[in-house]
C-alpha positions in Angstrom: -52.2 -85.5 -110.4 -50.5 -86.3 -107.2 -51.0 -84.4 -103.8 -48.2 -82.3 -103.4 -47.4 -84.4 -100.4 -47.9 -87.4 -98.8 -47.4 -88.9 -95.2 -46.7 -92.2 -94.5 -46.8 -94.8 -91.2 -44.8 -97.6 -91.0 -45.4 -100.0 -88.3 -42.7 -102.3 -87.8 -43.4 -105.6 -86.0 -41.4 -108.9 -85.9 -42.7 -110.7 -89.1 -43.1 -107.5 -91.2 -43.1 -104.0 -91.7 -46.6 -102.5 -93.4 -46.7 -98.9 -94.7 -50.2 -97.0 -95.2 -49.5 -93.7 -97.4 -52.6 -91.3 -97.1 -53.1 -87.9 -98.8 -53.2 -85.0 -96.4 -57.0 -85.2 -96.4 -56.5 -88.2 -94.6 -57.3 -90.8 -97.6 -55.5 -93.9 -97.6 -53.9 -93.8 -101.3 -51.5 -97.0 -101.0 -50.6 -99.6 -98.1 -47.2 -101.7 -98.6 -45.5 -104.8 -96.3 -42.7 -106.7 -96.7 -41.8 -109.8 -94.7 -38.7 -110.0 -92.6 -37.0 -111.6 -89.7 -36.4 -110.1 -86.3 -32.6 -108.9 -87.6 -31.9 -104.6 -87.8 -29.7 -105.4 -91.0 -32.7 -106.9 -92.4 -35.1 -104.2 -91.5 -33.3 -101.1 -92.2 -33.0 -103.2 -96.2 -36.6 -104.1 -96.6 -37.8 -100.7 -95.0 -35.7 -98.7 -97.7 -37.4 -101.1 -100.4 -40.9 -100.0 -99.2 -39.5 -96.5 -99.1 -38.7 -97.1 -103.4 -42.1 -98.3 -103.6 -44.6 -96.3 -102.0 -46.6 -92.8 -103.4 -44.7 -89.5 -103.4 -45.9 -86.4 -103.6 -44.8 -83.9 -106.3 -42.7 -81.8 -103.9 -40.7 -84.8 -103.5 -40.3 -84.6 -99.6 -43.1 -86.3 -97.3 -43.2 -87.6 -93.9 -42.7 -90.6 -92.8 -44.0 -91.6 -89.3 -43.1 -95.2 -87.5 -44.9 -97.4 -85.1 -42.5 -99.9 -82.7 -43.8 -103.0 -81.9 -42.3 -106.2 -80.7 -39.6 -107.0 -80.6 -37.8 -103.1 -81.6 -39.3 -101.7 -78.4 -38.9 -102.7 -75.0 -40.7 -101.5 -71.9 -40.9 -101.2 -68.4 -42.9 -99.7 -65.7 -41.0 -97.4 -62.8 -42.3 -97.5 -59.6 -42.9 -93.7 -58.0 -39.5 -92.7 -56.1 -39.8 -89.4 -54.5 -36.0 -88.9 -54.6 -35.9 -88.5 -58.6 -36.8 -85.0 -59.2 -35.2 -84.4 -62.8 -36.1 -86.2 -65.9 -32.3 -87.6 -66.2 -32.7 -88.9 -63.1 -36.1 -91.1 -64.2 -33.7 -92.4 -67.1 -31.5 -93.4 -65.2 -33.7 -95.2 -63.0 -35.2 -96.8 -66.6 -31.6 -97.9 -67.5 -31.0 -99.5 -64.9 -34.5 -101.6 -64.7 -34.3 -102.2 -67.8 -30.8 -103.6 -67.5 -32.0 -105.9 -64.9 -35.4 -107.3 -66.6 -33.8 -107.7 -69.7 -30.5 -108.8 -68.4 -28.6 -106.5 -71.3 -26.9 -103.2 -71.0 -29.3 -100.6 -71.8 -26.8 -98.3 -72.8 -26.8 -98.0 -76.1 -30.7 -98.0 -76.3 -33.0 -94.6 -76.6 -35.4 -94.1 -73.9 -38.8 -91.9 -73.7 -40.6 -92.1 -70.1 -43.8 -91.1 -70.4 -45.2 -88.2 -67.6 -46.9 -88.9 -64.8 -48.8 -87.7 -61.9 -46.9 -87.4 -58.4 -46.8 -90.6 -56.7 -47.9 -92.7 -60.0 -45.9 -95.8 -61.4 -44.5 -94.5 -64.9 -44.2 -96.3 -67.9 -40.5 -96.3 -70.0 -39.9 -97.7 -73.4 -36.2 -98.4 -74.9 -35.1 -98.9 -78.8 -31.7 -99.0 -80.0 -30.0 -96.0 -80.8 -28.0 -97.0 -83.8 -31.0 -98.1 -85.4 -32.9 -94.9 -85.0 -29.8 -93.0 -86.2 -29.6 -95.7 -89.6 -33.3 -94.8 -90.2 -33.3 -91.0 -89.7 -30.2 -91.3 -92.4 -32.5 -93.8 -94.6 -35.5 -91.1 -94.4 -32.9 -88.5 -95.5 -31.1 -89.8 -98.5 -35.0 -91.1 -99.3 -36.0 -87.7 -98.7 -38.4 -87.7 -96.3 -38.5 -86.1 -93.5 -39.2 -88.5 -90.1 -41.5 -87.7 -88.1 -42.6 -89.1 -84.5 -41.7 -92.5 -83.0 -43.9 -94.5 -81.4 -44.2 -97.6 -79.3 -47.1 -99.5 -80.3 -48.4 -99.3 -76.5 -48.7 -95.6 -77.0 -50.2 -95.8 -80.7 -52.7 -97.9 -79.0 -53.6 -96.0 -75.9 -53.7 -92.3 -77.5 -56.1 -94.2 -80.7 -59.0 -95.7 -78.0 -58.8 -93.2 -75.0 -62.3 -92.6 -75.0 -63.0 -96.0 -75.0 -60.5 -96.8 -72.1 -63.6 -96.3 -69.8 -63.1 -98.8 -67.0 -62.0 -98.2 -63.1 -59.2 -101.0 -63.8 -58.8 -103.0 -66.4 -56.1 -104.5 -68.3 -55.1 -103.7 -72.5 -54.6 -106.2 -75.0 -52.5 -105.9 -77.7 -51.9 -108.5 -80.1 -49.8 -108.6 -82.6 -48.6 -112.0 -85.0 -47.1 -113.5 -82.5 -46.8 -111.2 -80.2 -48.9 -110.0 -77.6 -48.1 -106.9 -75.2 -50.1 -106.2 -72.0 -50.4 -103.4 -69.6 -52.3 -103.2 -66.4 -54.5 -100.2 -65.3 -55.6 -99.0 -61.9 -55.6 -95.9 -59.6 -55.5 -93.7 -62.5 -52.5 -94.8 -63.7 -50.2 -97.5 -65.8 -49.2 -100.1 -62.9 -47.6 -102.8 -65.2 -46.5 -103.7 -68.8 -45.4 -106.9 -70.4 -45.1 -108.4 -74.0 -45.4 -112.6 -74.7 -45.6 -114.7 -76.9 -48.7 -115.9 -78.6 -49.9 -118.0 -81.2 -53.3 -117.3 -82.4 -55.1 -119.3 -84.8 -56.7 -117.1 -87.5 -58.9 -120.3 -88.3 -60.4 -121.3 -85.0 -61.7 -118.4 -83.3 -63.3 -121.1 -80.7 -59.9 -121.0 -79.1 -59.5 -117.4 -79.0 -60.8 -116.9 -75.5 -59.0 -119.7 -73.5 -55.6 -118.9 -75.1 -56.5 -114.9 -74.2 -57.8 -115.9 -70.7 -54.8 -118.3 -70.2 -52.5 -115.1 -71.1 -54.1 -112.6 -69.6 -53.4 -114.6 -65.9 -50.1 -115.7 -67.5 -48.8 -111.5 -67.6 -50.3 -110.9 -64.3 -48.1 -113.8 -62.7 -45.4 -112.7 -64.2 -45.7 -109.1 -63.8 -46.9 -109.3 -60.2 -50.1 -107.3 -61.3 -53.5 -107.7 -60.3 -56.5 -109.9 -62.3 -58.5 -107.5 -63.4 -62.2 -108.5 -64.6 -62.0 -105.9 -67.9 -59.6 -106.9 -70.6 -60.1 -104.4 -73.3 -58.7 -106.2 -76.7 -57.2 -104.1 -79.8 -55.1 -105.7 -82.9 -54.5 -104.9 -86.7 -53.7 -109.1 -87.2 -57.1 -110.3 -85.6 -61.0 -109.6 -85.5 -62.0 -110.6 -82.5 -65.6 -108.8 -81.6 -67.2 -112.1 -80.1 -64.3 -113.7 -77.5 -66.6 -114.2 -73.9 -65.6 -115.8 -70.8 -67.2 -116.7 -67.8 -64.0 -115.0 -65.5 -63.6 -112.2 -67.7 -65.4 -109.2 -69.8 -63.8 -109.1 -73.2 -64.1 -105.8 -74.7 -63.1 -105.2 -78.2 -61.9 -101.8 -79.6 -60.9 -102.2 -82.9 -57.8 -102.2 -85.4 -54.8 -100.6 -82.9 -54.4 -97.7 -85.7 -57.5 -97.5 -88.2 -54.2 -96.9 -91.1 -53.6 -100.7 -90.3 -56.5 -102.6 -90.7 -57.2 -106.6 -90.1 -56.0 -108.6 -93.6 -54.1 -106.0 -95.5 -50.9 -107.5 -94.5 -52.3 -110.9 -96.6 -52.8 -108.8 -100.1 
């Protein structure tokens, strides 16, 4: 007999979208993916087939959670201004930085700031608005109810807190062919940045000069610091043994234990 409901996470990255479907113990019952191409049109179609596909519980309205990653979400990082004392005020700020890094009008895009202490750097991210109003109207003629949405920086930094133990460090994030970095110091987020990568899942030799290579790579081009921790987390790659002599690789696991490394191969 089924549960009588089920919640699901979808995580959507460039290549693919996977769903885990758990029962409300917390058991994973089912995990889905389809393949796609960085194109809305193309998501919003392949997301509604997973939809058709996965469990359902026998009220016949669960919860469906979703995970941004590249390239959906975009981020910045706001330097403090003393003069912004509203929360419309910090968007605005966001819009226009993000207008300027990404060299796009950020009006049309959806923006959650995350808080921060007075005086602290504050991190934004953007996804388009029309796409989040197609999916809340896909989740309600599917009849589910949607839940939170996430950037993947924040599914990945509320999973390994605890673990998140150093003075300054730098985060990792790698997705297929993606990977997203943010920079830590002075009890706060001081930078973000998301590049390209191409790992090879059969040479794990390589793993550390290509990561070493990127890790100075977003600090050049986010005018951050080189920080000596570089904490690693991904749901594409196992990579518990990467050591470097200028660096102290520290691995934390899948970025959201519902997504774990090779179920998007079965």
């Amino acid at each position: 007999m089924s549960p009588l409901w089920i919640k699901h996470c979808a995580w959507f990255s460039k290549q693919r979208i996977r769903i885990a479907s758990r029962h409300w113990s917390g058991s994973v019952l089912a995990r889905q993916r389809a393949s796609l191409d960085p194109s809305s049109d193309l998501l919003v179609n392949r997301f509604q087939e997973l939809l058709n596909q996965v469990p359902r519980g026998r009220l016949g309205y669960d919860q469906v959670d979703l995970i941004l990653g590249s390239p959906w979400v975009r981020y910045v990082c706001l330097p403090w201004q003393a003069g912004l004392n509203y929360e419309r005020d910090w968007e605005s700020y966001a819009r226009l930085l993000l207008t300027q890094h990404y060299g796009v009008s950020s009006e049309s895009w959806r923006i959650r700031i995350a808080p921060g202490g007075y005086g602290q750097p504050r991190i934004a991210a953007a996804f388009d608005e029309g796409l989040y109003q197609t999916l809340l109207e896909l989740c309600r003629t599917s009849k589910m109810k949607l839940g939170k949405i996430e950037p993947l920086f924040t599914t990945a930094v509320n999973q390994h807190q605890r673990q998140l133990k150093a003075a300054e460090y730098a985060l990792l994030i790698l997705e297929q062919g993606h990977a997203l970095i943010g920079f830590y110091r002075h009890q706060a987020w001081q930078g973000i940045i998301s590049l390209p990568i191409q790992l090879d899942h059969d040479s794990p030799e390589n793993h550390t000069l290509s990561l070493a290579a990127l890790v100075r790579e977003a600090a050049v081009l986010s005018e951050q610091f080189l920080p000596e921790h570089i904490y690693l987390t991904s749901s594409e790659f196992t990579l518990r043994s990467v050591k470097s002599a200028d660096f102290d690789f520290e691995w934390l696991g899948a970025v959201q234990p519902l997504f774990i490394t090779g179920d998007a191969s079965q």
